[in-house]
Backbone as JSON, one array per atom type, in Angstrom:
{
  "sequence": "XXXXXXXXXXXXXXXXXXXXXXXXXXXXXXXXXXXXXXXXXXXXXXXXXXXXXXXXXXXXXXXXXXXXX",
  "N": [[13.28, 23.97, -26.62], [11.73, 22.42, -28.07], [12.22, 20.09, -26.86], [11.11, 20.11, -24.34], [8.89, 20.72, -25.13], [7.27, 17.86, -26.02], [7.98, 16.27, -24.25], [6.35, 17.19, -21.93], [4.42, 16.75, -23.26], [3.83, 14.08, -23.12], [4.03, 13.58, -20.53], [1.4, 14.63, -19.59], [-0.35, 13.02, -21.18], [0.4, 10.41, -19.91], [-0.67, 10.62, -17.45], [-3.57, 10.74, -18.08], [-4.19, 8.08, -18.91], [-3.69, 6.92, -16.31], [-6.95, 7.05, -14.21], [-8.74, 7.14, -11.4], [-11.69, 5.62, -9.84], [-14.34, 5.92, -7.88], [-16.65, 3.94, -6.35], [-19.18, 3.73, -4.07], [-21.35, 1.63, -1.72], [-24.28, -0.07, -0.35], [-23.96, 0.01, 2.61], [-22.91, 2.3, 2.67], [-20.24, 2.81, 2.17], [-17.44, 4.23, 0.87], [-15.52, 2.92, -1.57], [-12.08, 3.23, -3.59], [-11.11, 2.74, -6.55], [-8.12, 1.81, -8.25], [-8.04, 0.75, -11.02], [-10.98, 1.27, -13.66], [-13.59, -0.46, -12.51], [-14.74, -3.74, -13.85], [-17.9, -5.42, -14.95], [-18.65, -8.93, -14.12], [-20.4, -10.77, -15.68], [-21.36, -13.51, -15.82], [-20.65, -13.67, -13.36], [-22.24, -12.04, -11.69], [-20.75, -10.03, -10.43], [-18.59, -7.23, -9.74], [-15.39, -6.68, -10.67], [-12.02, -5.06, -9.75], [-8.86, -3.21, -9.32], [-7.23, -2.65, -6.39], [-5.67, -0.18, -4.44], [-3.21, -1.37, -4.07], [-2.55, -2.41, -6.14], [-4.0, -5.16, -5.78], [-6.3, -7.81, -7.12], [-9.49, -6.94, -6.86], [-13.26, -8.31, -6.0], [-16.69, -7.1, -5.72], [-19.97, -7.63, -5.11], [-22.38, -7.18, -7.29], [-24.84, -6.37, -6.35], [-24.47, -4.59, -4.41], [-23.65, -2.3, -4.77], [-24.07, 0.78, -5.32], [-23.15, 3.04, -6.71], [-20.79, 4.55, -9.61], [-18.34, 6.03, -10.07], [-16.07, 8.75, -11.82], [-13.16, 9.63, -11.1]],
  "CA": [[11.86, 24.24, -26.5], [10.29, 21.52, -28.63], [11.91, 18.83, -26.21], [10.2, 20.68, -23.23], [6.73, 20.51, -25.32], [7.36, 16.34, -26.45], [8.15, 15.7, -22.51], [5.03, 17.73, -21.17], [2.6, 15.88, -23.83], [3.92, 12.63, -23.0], [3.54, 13.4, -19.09], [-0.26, 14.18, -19.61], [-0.64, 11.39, -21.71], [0.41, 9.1, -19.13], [-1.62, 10.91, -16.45], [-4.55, 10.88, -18.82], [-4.25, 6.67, -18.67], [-4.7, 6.57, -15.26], [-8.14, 7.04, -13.58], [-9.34, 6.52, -10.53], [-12.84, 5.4, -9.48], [-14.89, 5.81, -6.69], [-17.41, 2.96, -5.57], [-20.24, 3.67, -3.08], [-21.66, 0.7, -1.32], [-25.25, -0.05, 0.08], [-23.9, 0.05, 3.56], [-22.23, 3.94, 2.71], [-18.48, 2.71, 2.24], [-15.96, 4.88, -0.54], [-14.18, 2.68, -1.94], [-11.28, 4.08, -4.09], [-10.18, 2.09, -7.49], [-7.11, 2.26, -9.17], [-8.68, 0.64, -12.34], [-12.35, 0.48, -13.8], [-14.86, -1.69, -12.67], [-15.52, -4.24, -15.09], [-18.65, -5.82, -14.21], [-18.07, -10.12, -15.14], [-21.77, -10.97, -15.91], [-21.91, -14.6, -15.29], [-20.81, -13.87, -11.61], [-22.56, -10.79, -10.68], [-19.27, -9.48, -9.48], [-17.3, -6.02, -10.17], [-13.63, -7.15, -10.76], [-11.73, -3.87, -9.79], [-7.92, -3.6, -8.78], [-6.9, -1.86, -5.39], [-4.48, 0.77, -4.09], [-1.78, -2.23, -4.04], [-2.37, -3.55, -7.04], [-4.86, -6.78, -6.26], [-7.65, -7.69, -7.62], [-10.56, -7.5, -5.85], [-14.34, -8.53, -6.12], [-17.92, -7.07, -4.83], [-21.4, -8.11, -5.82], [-23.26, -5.8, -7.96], [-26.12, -6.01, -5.44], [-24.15, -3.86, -3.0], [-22.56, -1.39, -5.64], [-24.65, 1.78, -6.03], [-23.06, 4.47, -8.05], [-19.37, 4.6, -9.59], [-17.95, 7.58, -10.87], [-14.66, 8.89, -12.29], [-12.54, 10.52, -10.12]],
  "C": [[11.03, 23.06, -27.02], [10.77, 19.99, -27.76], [11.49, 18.84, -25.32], [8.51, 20.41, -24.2], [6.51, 18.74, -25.42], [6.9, 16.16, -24.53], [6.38, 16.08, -21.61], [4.01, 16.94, -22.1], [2.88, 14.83, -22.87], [3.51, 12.37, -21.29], [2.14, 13.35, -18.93], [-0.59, 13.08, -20.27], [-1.06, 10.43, -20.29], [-0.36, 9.36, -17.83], [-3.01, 10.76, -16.77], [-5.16, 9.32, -18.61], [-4.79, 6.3, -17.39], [-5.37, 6.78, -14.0], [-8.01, 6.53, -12.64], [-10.87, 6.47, -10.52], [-13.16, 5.59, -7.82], [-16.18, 4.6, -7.07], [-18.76, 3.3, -4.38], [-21.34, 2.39, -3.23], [-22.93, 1.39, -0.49], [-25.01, 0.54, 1.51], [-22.94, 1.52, 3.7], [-20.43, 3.63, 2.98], [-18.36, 3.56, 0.81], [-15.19, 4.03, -0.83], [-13.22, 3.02, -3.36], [-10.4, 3.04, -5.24], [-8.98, 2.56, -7.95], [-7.18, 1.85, -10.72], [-10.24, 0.87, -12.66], [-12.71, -0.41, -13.46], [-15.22, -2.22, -13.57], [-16.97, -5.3, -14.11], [-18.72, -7.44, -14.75], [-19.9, -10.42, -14.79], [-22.27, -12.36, -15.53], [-21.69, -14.99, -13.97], [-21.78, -13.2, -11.13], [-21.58, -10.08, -10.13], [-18.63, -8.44, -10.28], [-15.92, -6.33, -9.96], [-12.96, -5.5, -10.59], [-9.73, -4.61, -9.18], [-7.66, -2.32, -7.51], [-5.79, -0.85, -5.39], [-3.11, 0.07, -4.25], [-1.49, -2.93, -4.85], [-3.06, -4.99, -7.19], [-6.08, -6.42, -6.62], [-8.72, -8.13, -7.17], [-12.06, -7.23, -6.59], [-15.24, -7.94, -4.96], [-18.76, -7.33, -5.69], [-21.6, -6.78, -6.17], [-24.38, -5.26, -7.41], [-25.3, -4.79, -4.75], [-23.53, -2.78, -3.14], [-23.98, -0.55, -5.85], [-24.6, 2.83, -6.9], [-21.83, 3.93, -8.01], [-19.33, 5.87, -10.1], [-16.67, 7.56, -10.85], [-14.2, 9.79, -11.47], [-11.93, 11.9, -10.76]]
}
């Protein structure tokens, strides 16, 4: 019993880590993070990473809402 309760924390845990994001764009796109948006300030640019793992850039002009999935 208590290595059935250890196992089940540790699974939420690690589900707990990681978030997705949503994205909505000026032009009405979803797009679907697999990390936070950090926003890098001396570009203007949201650094985010994709469904495959890269790391991709949009302007902050063209970013209207994020939210947590």
């Amino acid at each position: 019993m208590r290595v059935t309760m250890v196992l089940l924390c540790c699974v939420l845990g690690m589900t707990a880590c990681s978030s997705q994001y949503i994205m909505s764009t000026r032009d009405g796109r979803m797009i679907t993070t697999d990390s936070k948006p950090r926003l890098d300030e001396s570009t203007g640019m949201y650094r985010y990473h994709d469904s495959e793992g890269r790391e991709v850039m949009i302007s902050k002009e063209d970013v209207t809402q994020i939210m947590e999935r």
